[in-house]
Every structure is written in structure tokens, then in C-alpha cells.
CHARMM internal coordinates of N, CA and C (Angstrom, degrees):
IC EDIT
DIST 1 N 1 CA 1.4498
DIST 1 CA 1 C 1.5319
ANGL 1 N 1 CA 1 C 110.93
DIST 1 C 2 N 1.1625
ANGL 1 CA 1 C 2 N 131.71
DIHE 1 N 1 CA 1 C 2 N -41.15
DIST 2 N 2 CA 1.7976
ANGL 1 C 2 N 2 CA 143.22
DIHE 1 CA 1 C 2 N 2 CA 166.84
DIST 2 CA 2 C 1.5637
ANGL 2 N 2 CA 2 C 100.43
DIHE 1 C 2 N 2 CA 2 C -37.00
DIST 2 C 3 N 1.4138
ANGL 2 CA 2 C 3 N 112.26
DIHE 2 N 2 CA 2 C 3 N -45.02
DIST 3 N 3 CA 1.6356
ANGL 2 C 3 N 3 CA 99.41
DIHE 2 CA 2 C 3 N 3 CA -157.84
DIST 3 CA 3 C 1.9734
ANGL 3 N 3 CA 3 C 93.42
DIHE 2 C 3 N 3 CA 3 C -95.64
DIST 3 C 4 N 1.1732
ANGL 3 CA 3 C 4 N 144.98
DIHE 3 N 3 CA 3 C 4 N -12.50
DIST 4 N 4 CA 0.9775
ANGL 3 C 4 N 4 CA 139.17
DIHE 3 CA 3 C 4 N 4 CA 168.98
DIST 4 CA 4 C 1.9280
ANGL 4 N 4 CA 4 C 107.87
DIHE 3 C 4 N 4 CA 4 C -86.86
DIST 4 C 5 N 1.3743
ANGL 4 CA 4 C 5 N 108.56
DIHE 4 N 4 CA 4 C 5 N -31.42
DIST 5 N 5 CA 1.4138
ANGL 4 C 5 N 5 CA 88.70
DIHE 4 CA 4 C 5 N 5 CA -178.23
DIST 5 CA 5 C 1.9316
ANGL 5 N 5 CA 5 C 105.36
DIHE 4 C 5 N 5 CA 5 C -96.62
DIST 5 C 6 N 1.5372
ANGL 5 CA 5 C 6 N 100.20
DIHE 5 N 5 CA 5 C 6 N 32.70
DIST 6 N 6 CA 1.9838
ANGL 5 C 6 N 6 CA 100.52
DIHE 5 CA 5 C 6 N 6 CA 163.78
DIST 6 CA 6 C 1.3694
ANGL 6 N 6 CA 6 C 87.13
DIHE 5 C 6 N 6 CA 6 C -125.58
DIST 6 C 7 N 1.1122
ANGL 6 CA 6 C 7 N 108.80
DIHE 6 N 6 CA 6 C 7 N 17.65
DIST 7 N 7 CA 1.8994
ANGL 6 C 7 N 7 CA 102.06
DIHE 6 CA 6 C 7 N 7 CA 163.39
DIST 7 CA 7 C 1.6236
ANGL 7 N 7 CA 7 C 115.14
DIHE 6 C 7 N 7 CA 7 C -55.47
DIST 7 C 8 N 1.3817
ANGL 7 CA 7 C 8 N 129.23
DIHE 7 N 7 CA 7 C 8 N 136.71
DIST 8 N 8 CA 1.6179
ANGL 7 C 8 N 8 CA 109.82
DIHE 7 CA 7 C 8 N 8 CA 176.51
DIST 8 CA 8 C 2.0774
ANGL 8 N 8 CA 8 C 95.48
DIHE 7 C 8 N 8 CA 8 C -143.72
DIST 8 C 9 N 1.3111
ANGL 8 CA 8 C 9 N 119.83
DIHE 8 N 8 CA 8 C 9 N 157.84
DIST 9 N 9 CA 1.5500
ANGL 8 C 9 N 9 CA 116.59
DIHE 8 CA 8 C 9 N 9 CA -173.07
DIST 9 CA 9 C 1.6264
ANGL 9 N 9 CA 9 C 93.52
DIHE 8 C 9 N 9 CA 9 C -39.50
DIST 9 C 10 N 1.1110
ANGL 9 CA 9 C 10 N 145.77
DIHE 9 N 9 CA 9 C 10 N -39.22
DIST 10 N 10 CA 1.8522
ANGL 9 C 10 N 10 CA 110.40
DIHE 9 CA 9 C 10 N 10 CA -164.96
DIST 10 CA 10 C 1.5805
ANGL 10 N 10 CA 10 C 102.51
DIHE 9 C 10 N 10 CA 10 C -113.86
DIST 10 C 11 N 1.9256
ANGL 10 CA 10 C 11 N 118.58
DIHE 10 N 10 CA 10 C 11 N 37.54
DIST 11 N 11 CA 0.7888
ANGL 10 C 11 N 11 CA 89.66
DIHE 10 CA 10 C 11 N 11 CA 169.12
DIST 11 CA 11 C 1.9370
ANGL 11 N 11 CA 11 C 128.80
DIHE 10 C 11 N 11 CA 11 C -89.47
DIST 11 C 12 N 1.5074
ANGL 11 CA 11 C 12 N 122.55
DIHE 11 N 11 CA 11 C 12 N -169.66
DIST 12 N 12 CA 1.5013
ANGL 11 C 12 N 12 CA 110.17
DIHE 11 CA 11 C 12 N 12 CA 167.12
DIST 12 CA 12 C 1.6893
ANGL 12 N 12 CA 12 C 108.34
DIHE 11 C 12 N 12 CA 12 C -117.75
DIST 12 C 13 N 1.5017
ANGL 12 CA 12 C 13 N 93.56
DIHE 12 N 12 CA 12 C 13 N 150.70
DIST 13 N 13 CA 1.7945
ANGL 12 C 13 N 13 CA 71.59
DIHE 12 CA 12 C 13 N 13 CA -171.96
DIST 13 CA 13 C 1.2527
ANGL 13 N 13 CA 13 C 93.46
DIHE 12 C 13 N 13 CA 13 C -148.25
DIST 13 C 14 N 1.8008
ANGL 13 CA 13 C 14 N 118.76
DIHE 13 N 13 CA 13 C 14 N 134.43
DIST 14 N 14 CA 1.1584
ANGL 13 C 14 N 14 CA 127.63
DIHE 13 CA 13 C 14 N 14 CA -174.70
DIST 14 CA 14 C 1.6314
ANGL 14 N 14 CA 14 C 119.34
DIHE 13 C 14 N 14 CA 14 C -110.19
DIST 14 C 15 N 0.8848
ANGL 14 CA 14 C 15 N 127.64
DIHE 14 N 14 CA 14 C 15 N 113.64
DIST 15 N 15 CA 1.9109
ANGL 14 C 15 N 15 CA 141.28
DIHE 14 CA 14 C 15 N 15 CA 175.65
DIST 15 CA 15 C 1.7177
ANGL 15 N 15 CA 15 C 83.84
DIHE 14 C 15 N 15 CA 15 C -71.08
DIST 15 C 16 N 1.7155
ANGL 15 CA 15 C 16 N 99.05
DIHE 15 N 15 CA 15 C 16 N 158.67
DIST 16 N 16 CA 1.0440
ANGL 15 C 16 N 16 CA 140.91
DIHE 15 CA 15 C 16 N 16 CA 176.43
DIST 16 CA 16 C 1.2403
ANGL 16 N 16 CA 16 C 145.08
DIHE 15 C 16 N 16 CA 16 C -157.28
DIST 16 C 17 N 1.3983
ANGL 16 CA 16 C 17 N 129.95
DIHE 16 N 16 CA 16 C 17 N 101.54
DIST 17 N 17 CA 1.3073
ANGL 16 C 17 N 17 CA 118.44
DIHE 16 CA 16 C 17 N 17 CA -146.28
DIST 17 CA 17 C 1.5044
ANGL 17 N 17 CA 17 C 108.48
DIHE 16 C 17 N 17 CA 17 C -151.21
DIST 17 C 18 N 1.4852
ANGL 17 CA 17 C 18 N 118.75
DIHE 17 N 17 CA 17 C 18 N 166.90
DIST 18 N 18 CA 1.4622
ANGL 17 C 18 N 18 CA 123.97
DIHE 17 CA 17 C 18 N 18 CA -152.51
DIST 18 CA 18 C 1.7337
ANGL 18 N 18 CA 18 C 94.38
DIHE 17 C 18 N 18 CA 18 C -96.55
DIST 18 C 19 N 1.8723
ANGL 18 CA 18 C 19 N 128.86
DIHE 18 N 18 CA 18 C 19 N -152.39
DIST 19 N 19 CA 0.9292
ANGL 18 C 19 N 19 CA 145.31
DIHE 18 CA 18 C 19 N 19 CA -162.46
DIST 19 CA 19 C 1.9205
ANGL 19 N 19 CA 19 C 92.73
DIHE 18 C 19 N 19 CA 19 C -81.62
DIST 19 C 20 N 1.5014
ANGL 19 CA 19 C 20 N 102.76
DIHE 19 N 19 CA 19 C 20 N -53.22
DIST 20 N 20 CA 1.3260
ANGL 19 C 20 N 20 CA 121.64
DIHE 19 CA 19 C 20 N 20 CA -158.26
DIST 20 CA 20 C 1.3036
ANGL 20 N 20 CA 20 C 110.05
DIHE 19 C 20 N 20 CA 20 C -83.09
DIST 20 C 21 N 1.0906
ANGL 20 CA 20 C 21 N 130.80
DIHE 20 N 20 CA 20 C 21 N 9.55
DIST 21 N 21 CA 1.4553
ANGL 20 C 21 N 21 CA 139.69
DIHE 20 CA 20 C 21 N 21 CA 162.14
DIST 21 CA 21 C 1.3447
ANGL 21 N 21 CA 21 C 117.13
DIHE 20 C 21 N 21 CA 21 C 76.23
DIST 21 C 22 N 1.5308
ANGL 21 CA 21 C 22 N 123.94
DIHE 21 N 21 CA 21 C 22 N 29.85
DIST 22 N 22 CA 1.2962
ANGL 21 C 22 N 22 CA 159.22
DIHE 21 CA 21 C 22 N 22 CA 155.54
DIST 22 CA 22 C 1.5107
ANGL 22 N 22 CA 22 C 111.45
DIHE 21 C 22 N 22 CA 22 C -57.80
DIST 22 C 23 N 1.2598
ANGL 22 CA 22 C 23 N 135.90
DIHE 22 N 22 CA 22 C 23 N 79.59
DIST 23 N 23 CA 1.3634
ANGL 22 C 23 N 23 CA 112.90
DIHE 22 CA 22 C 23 N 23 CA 170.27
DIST 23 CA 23 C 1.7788
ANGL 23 N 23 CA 23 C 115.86
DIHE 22 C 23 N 23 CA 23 C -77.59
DIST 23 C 24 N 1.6579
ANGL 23 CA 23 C 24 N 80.33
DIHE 23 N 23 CA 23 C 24 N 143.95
DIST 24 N 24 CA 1.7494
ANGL 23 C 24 N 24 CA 111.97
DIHE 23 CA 23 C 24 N 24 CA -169.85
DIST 24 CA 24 C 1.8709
ANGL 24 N 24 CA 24 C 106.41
DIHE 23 C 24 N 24 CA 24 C -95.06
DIST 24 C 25 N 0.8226
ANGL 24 CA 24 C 25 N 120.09
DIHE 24 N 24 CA 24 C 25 N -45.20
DIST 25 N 25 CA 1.5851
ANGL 24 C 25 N 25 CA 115.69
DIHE 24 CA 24 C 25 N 25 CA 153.30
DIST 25 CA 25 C 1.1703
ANGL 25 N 25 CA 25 C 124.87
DIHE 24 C 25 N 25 CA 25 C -154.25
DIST 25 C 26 N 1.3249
ANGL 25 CA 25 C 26 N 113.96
DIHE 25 N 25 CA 25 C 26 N -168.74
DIST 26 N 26 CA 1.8368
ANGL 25 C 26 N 26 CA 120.66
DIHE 25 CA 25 C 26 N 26 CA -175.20
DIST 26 CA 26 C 1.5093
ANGL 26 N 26 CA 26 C 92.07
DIHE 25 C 26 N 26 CA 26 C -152.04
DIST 26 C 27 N 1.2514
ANGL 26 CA 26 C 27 N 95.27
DIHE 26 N 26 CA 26 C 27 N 143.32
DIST 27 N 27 CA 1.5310
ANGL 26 C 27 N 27 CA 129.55
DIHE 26 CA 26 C 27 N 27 CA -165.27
DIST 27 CA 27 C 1.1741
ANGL 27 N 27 CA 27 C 138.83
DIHE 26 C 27 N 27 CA 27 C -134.00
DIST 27 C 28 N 1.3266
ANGL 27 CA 27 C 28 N 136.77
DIHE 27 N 27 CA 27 C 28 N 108.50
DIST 28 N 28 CA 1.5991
ANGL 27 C 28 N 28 CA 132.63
DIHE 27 CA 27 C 28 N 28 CA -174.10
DIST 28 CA 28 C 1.4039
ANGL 28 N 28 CA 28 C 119.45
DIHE 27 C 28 N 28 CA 28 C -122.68
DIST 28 C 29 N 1.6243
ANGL 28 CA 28 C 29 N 98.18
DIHE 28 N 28 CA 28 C 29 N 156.15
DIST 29 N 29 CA 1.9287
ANGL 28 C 29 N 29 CA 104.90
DIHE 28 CA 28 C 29 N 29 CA 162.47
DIST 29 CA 29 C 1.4547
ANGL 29 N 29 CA 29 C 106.64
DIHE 28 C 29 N 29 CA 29 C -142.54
DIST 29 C 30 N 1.4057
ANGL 29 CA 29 C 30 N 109.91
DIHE 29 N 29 CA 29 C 30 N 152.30
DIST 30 N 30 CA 1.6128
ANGL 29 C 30 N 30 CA 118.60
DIHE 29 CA 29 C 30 N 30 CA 174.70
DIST 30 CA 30 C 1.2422
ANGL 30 N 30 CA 30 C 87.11
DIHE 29 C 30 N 30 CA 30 C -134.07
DIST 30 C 31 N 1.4973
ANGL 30 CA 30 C 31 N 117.69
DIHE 30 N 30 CA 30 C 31 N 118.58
DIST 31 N 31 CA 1.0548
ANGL 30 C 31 N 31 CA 145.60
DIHE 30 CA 30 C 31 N 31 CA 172.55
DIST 31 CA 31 C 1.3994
ANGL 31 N 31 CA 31 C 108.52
DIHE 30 C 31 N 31 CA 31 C -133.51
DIST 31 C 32 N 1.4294
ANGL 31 CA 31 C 32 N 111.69
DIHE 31 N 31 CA 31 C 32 N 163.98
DIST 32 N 32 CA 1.4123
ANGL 31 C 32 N 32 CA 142.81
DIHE 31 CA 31 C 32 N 32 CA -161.96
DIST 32 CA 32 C 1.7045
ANGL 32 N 32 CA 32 C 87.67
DIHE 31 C 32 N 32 CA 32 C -62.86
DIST 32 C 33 N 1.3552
ANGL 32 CA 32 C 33 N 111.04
DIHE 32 N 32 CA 32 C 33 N -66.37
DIST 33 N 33 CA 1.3704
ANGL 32 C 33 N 33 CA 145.01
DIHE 32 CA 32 C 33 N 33 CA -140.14
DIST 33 CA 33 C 1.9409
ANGL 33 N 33 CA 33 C 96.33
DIHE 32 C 33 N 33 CA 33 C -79.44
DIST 33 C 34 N 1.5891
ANGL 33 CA 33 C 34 N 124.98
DIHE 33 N 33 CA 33 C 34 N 3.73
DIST 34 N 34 CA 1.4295
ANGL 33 C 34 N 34 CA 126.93
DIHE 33 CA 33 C 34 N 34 CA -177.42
DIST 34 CA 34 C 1.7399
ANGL 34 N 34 CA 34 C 84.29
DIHE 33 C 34 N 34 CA 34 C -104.32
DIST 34 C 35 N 1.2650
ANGL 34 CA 34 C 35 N 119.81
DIHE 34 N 34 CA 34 C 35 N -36.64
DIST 35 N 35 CA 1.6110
ANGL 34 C 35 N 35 CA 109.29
DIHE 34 CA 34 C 35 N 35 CA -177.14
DIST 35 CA 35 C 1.1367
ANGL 35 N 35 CA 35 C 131.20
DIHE 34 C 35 N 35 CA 35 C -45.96
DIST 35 C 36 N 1.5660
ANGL 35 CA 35 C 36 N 116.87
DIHE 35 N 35 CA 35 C 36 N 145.93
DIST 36 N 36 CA 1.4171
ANGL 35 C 36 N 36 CA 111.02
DIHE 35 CA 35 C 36 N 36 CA -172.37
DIST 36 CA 36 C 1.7465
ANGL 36 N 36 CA 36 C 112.07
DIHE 35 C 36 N 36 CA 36 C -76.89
DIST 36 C 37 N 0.9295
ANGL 36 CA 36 C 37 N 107.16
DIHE 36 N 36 CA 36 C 37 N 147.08
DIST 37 N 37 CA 1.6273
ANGL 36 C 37 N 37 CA 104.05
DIHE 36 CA 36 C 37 N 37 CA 175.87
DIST 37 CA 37 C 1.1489
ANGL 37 N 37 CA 37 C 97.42
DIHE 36 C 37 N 37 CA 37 C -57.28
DIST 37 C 38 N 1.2469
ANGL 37 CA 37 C 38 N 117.17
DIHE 37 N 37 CA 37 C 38 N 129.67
DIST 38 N 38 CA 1.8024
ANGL 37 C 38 N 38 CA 121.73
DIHE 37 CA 37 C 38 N 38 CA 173.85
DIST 38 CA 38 C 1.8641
ANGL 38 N 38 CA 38 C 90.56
DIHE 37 C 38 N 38 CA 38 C -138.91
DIST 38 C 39 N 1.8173
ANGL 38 CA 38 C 39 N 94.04
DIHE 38 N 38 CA 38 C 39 N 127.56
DIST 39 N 39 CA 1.4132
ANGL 38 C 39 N 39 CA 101.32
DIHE 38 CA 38 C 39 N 39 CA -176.35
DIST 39 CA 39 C 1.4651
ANGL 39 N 39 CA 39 C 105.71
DIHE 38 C 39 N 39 CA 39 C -132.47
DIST 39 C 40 N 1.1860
ANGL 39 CA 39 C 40 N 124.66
DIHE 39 N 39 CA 39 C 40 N 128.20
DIST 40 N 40 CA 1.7079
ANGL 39 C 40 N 40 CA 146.56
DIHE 39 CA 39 C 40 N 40 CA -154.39
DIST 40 CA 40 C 1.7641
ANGL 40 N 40 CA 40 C 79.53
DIHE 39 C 40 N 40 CA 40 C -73.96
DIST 40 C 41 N 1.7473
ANGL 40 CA 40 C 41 N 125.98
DIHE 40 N 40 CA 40 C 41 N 114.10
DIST 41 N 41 CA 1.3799
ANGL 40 C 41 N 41 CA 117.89
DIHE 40 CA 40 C 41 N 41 CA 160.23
DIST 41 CA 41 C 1.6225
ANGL 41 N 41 CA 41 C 107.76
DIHE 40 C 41 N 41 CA 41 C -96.13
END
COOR INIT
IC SEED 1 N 1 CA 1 C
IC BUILD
């Protein structure tokens, strides 16, 4: 629950899970590099 509630709009977030359809964790990054290109016209 920690890594979904530092979720923010550009974050990335990765599920993880076994044979049996059990997920084993959840995973995030907010990085520079998820931003939208935003260019000053």
C-alpha cells in the first residue's frame, strides 16, 4: 500500500506476480523521464 499511495499523475508503476495469479509486489518511479514533453510555444 506505501508504494501505490506515493503514486502521483507521472508516476510508473509495476505489478508482480507468481504462476497462480497472486501478486507478490507493486512497484513505482517518478522520474524526470515519465514527463510529458512540455515545450514553452
Amino acid at each position: 500500500m506505501d508504494a501505490v499511495n506515493a503514486l502521483n499523475d507521472f508516476s510508473y508503476i509495476v505489478f508482480r506476480w507468481i504462476a497462480n495469479g497472486d501478486c507478490t509486489s507493486v512497484g513505482n518511479s517518478t522520474q524526470s523521464i515519465y514527463l510529458p514533453n512540455l515545450k514553452d510555444n
